[in-house]
Steps between C-alpha positions, in 0.01 A plus 500: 500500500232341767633458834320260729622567820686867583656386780697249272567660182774421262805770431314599140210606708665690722706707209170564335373640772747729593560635158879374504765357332659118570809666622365743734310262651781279511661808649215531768522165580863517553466774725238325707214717416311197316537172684292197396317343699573112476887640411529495154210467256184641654437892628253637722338787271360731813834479645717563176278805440549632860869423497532717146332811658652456785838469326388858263397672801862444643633660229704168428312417179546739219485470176821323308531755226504803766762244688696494137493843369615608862806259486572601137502877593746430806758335283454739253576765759821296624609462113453873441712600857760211391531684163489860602788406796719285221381837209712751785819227487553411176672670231488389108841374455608744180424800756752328761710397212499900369524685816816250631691580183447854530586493836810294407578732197438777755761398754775359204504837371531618836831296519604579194487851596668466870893556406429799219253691825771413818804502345504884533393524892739183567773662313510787777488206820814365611321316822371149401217572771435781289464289170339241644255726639420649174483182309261364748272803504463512057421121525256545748329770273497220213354227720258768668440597141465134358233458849331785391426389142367145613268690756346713257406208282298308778304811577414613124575177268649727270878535619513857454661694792493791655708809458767341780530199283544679207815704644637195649437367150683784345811475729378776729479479929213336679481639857787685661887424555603465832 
């Protein structure tokens, strides 16, 4: 390409000079770092060049793909936190689904269970404080027991429990009777 005069140049000039793309120098231009000089078609070559460093040595003009790569790695990053925060919260629904029957089966049995284990202790109470007491104190073992159970399948996914779940499990006392 011949240019005749550098201090009106045409746009094609100017990119192949610089050693740029159309759209970064359509992005240069947008940004004011280019202007032309009769305001639209012709650019002052000197000046362009001097604008360009001037615009590198700012540390505004870098290079697009750095620009890219650096956006792709921060969304990547917020994907990865998004996915590691929803990982912590969600449960496959079969586990739910398993451990709430259990749980369910758990505290049925429980039930079940309630008249054969009290009838004995309430058949010695003649105070309906007494009974109600009592009553209230083996259903509280079943829910605490039933609690229990759920809490051990958030914190190991398997819905095992612990020895206390087990005896409340197997009809025996969680905790003491006050």
């Amino acid at each position: 390409m011949q240019i005749e005069d550098i201090h009106q140049a045409p746009r094609k000039a100017v990119i192949t000079l610089l050693g740029i793309q159309e759209s970064w120098f359509h992005k240069l231009k947008r940004a004011g770092v280019i202007q032309p000089v009769d305001g639209r078609h012709a650019y002052n070559l000197p000046e362009c060049v001097r604008a360009y460093i001037r615009f590198h040595q700012d540390g505004q003009g870098t290079d697009m793909a750095t620009e890219k790569l650096k956006l792709v790695v921060a969304q990547r990053k917020q994907i990865e936190m998004r996915t590691r925060a929803e990982e912590r919260e969600l449960v496959p629904v079969q586990e739910a689904a398993a451990a709430f029957s259990a749980v369910i089966a758990m505290v049925a049995a429980q039930l079940d269970g309630l008249p054969g284990r009290m009838a004995g202790e309430l058949a010695g109470l003649d105070d309906p404080a007494a009974v109600r007491e009592a009553l209230f104190i083996e259903t509280r073992r079943i829910r605490d027991a039933a609690a229990h159970r759920l809490e051990s399948f958030n914190t190991d996914q398997a819905g095992g429990g612990s020895d206390e779940t087990a005896a409340a499990e197997n009809g025996g006392r969680v905790g003491r009777r006050e």
